[in-house]
N, C-alpha and C positions, 0 to 999 in steps of 0.2 A: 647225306648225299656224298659228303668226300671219302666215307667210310665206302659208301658203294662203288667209287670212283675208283680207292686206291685198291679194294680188293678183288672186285669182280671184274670192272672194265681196264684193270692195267693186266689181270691176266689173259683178259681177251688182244687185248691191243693196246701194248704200252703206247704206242702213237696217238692214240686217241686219251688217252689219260693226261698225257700232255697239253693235247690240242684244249680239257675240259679244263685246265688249269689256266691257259693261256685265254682264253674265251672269258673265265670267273675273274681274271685280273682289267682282263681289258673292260668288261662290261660295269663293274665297281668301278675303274677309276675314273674311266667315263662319266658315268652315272652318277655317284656321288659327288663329284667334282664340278658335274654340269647343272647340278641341283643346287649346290651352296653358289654358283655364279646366279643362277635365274633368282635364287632366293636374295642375291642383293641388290640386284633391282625392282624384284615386284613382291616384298614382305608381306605375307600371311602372319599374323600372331596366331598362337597355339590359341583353345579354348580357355583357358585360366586367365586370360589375360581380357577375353573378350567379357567374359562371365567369374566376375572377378566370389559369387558366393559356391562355382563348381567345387565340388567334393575331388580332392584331390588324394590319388594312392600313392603318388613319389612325386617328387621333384623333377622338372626337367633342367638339364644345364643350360638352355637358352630357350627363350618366349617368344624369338621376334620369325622364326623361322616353322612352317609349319608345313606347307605347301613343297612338293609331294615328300610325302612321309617318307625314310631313307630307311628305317626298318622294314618296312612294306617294301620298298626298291630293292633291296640287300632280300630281301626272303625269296621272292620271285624271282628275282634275278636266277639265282641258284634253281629252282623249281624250271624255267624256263630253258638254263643252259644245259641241265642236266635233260630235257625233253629234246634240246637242237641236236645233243651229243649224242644220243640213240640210246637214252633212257628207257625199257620196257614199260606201256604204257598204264598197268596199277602204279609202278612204282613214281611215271611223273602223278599222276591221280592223287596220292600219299602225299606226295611235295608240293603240289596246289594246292593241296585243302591244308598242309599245315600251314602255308603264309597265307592264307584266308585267314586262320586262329588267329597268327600275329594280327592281321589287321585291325581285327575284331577285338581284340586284345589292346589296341593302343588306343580305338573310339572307347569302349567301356572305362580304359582308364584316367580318360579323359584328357589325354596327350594330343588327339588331334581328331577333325571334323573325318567323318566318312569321305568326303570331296579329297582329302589329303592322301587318304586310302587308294581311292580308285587313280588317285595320278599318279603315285609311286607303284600300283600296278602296270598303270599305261607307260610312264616311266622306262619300267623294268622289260616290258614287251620291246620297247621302241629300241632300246640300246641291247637287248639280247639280239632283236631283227639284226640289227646292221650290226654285230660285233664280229663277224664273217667278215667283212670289210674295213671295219676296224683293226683289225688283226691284223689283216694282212697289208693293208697300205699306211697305218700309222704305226700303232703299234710294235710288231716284229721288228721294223726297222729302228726302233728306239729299246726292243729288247737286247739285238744283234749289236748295237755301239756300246749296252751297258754291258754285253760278255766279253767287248775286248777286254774291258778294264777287271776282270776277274781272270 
């Protein structure tokens, strides 16, 4: 997706390669950052810990966190910013169904319930919606005070 970002859509409109840059920051730090706060007040445990004989393919670094899945948040996200930003519509088609794979990929590997899936899709839709207005009334203005100091 950034491959398609830096070479197709910066030759069409570097302003718009920006604005997808600025969109995929705000909507990660949002989003990841608003998930590990909701995750420490209302803790889902991962499967392993619910089902302590599940067949495990890795390790995860922390158990007590499961609820919405931040792979699944982080995949959409991108699939979803890349469709606001004026993605041609096989190519968002391509970036949905491959964070569908992720999804499906983290349930089979026993990382997290289906329910952890669909919330870090819902997740990823809710904070892609409003990063339009993220951006422009939090955001920018906290990007524009870090460029003084560069």
């Amino acid at each position: 997706m950034l491959g398609w970002g830096a070479f197709i859509l910066f030759d069409e409109d570097p302003s718009k390669f920006v604005l997808l840059i600025k969109l995929l920051l705000t909507v990660h730090i949002f989003a990841i950052g608003l998930s590990y706060l909701q995750a420490a007040f209302w803790r889902h445990p991962r499967p392993v810990v619910d089902f302590s004989d599940i067949k495990r393919i890795f390790r995860t670094i922390e158990t007590w966190k499961s609820f919405p899945s931040d792979h699944m948040t982080i995949s959409c996200s991108f699939a979803f910013v890349a469709v606001l930003v004026g993605a041609p519509l096989l190519f968002g088609i391509v970036l949905v169904s491959m964070a569908l794979l992720v999804g499906f990929a983290r349930v089979y590997c026993g990382v997290h319930y289906p329910r952890d899936i669909v919330g870090g899709a819902v997740w990823a839709f809710l904070f892609t919606w409003i990063s339009p207005w993220l951006l422009e009334n939090v955001a920018q203005p906290v990007y524009s005070a870090i460029k003084l100091f560069f």
